[in-house]
C-alpha positions as CSV (number, residue, x, y, z in Angstrom):
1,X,-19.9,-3.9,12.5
2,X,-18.2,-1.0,11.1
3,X,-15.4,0.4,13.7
4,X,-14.2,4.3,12.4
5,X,-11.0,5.8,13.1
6,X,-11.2,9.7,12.4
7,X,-7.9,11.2,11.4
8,X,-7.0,14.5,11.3
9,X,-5.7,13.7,7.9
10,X,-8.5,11.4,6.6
11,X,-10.0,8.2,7.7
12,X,-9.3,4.2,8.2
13,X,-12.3,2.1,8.9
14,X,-13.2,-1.6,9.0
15,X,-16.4,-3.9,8.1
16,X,-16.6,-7.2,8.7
17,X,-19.3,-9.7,7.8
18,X,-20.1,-13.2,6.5
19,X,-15.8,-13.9,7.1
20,X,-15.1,-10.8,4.7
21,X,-13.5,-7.9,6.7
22,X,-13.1,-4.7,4.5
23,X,-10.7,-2.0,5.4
24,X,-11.3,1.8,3.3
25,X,-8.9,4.0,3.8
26,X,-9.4,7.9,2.8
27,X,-7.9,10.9,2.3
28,X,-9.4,14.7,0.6
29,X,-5.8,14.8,-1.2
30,X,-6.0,11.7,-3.2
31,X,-6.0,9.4,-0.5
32,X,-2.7,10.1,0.1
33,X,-0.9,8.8,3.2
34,X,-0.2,11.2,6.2
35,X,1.7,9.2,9.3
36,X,-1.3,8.8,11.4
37,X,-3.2,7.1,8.8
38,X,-0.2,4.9,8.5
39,X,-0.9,3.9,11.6
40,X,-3.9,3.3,12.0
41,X,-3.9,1.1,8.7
42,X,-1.3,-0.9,10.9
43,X,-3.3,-1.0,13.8
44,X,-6.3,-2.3,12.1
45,X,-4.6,-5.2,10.3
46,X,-3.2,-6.7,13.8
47,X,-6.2,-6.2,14.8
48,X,-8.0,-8.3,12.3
49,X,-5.4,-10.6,12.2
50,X,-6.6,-12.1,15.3
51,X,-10.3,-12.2,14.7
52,X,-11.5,-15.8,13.7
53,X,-14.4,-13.8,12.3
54,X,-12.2,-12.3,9.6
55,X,-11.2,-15.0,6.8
56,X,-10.1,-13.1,4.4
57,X,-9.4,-9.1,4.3
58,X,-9.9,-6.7,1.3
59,X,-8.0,-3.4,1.1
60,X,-9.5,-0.4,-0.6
61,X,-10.1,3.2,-0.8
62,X,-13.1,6.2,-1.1
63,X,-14.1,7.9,-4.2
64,X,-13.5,7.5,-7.7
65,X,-10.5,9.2,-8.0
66,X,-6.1,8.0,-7.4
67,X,-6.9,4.9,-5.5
68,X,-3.8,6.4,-3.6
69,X,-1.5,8.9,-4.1
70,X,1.2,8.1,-1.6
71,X,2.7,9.8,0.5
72,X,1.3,12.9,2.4
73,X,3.3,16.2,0.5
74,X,1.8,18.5,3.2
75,X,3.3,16.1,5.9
76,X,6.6,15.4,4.3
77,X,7.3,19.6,3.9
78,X,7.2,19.4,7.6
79,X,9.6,17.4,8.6
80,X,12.8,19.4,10.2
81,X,14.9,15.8,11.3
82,X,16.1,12.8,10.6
83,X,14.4,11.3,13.5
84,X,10.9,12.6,12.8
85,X,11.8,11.8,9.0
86,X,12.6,8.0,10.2
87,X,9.7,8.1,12.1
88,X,7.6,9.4,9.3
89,X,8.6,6.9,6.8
90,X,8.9,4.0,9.3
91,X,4.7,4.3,8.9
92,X,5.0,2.9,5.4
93,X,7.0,-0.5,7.5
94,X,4.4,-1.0,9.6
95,X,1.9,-1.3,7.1
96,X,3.4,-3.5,4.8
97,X,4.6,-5.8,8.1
98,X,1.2,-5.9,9.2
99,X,-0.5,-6.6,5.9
100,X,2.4,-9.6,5.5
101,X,2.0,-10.7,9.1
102,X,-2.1,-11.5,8.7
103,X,-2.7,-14.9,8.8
104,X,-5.7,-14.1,6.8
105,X,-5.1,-13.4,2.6
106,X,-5.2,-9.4,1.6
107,X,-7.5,-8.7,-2.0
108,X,-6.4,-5.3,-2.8
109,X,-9.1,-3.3,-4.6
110,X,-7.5,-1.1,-6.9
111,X,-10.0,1.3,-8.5
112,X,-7.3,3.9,-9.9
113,X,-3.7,5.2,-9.9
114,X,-1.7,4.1,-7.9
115,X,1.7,6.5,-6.3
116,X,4.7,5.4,-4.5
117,X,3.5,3.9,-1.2
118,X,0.1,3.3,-2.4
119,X,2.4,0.3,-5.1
120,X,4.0,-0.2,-2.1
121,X,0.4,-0.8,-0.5
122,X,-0.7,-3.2,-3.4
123,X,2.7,-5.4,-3.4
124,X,1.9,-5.7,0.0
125,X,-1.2,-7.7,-0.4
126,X,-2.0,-11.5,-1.6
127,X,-3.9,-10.5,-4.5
128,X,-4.8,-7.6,-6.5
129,X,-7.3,-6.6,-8.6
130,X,-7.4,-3.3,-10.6
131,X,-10.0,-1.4,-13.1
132,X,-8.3,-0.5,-16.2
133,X,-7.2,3.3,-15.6
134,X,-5.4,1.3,-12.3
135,X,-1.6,3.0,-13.4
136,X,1.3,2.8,-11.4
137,X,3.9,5.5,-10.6
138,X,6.9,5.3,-8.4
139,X,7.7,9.0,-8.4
140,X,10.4,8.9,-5.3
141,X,13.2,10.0,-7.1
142,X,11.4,13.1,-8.6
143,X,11.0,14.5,-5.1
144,X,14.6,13.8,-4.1
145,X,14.6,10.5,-2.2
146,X,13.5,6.7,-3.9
147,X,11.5,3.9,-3.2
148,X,13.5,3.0,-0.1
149,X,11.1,1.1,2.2
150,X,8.4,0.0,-0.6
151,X,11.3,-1.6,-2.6
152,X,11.3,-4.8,-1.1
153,X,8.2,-5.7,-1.3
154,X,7.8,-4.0,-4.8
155,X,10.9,-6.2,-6.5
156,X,9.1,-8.9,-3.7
157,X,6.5,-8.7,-6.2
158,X,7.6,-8.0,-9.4
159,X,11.4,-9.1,-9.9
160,X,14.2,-6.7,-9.8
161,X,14.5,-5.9,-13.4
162,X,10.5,-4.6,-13.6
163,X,11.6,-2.7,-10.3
164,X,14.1,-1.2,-11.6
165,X,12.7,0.4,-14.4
166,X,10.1,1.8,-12.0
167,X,12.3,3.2,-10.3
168,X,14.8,4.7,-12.7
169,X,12.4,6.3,-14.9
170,X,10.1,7.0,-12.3
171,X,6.9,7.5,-15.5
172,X,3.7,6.1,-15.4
173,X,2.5,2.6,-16.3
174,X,-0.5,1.4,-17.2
175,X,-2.8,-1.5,-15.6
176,X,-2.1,-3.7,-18.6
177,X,1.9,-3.4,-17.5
178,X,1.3,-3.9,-14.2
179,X,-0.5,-6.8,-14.8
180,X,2.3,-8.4,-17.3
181,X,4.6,-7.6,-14.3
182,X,3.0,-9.2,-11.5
183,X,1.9,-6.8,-9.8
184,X,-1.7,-6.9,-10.3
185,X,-3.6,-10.8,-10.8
186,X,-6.5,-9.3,-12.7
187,X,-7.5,-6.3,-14.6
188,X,-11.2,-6.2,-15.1
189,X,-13.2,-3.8,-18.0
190,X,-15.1,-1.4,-15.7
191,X,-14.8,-0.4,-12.4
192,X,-18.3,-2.1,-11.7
193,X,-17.1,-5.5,-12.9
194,X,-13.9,-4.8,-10.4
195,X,-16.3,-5.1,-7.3
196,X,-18.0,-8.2,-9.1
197,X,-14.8,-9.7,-8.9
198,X,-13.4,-8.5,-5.7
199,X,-16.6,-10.0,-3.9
200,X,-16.2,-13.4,-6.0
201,X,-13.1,-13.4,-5.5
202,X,-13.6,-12.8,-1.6
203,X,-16.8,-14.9,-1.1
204,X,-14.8,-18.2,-2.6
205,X,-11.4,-17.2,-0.1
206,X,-14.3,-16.9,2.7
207,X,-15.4,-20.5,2.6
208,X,-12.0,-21.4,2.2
209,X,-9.8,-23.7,4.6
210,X,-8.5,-21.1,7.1
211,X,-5.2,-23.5,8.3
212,X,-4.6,-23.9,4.4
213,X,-4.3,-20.0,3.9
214,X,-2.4,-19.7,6.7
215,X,0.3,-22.3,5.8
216,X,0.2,-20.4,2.3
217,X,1.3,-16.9,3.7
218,X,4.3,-18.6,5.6
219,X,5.4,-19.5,1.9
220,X,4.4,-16.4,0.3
221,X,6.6,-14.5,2.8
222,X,9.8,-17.1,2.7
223,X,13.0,-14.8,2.1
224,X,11.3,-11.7,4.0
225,X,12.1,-12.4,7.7
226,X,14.9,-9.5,7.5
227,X,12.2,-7.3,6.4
228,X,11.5,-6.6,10.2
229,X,15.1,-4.8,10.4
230,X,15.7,-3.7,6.7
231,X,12.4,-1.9,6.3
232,X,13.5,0.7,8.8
233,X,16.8,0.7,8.1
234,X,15.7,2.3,4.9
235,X,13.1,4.4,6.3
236,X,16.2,6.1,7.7
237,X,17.6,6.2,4.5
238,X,14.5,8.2,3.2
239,X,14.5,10.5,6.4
240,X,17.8,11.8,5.9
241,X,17.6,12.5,2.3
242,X,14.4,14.1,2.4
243,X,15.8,17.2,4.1
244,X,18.7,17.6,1.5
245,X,18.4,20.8,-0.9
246,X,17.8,18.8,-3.9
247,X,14.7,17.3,-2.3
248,X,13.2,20.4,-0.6
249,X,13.7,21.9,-3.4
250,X,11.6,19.4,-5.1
251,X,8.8,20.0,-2.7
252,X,9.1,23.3,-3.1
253,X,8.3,23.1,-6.6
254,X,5.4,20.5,-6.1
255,X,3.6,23.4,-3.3
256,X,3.8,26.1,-5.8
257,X,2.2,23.9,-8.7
């Protein structure tokens, strides 16, 4: 059964069949991530964390384009607070709390670049799989804030020094360093052999012992359980500086290009 959610700022909807529940996300600006889609994406992984139908969960998005460009620009020029700026970025913690919190494992389908809170969205998951034109950005601190409430889940991921650098430099890596990282578990040839292995891969974690994947997530997520307070401690981090000059200035710039 396939259960839509239309956004005003693009789509979430989930499948589910044979044990394998798929959840496509979309957006007509790069499948970028406006608040309400971040919660919906939230809303559907509780969801499916309860159903005994759903063994195992794969995460991916529409078209052939950024698998996800992060954060919503049109949203972010918006915001006037601090409070609607927490509240804004506290969308990215509920996502990546929800994703952690399923008792079933996360296959992240990762088609093509990947921006700030869409990482964010792949470190989130158990395992990723990308297509080789699958680059990573975290471009926070060119708009004036940084990778507050993706970090730890990011350096989670990937170690600090390999976060670091991300973040620093904020440039472009390719699939072939975010697999040497971590980050990603596979890099296939072609985007067609990245569903192959996505559905292998989900098929096998399907038939799977459901108890043993379970007890496995309580150890993937050891050392996160302050995650519940921190990740919104930094959201308001990222509300407040967002609404400094140097970072609406920044998204100034980016409207006008």
């Amino acid at each position: 059964m396939t259960v839509p959610s239309s956004l005003a700022a693009g789509t979430v909807s989930h499948d589910t069949a044979h044990g394998i529940a798929t959840v496509t996300f979309s957006h007509p600006k790069g499948n970028s991530l406006p608040s309400a889609l971040l919660l919906e994406l939230a809303r559907t992984f509780d969801v499916l964390a309860t159903r005994e139908d759903a063994r195992v969960i794969v995460l991916r998005s529409e078209g052939t384009g950024p698998f996800c460009a992060g954060a919503s620009f049109d949203e972010l020029r918006g915001l006037r607070d601090e409070a609607s700026g927490q509240t804004f970025f506290s969308g990215f913690a509920h996502v990546i709390l929800a994703m952690r919190r399923c008792p079933q494992f996360v296959i992240n389908r990762v088609h093509g670049k990947a921006v700030g809170g869409g990482v964010g969205l792949v470190a989130a998951s158990d395992y990723a799989i990308a297509a080789p034109g699958a680059s990573i950005r975290l471009s926070e601190l060119a708009v004036g804030i940084g990778p507050f409430v993706v970090g730890p889940v990011i350096e989670h991921r990937i170690g600090r020094g390999h976060f670091t650098a991300l973040s620093v430099d904020h440039d472009w890596r390719d699939a072939a360093w975010a697999l040497g990282a971590g980050l990603y578990a596979k890099v296939t040839a072609t985007v067609p052999e990245l569903d192959v292995a996505v559905n292998a891969l989900a098929q096998k974690l399907a038939n799977a012992n459901p108890a043993a994947m379970r007890e496995m997530k309580q150890i993937f997520r050891d050392g996160t359980a302050h995650w519940d307070t921190l990740l919104f401690e930094r959201a308001a981090v990222s509300g407040s500086l967002i609404l400094t000059p140097p970072a609406q200035a920044a998204l100034e710039a980016l409207s006008r290009s």
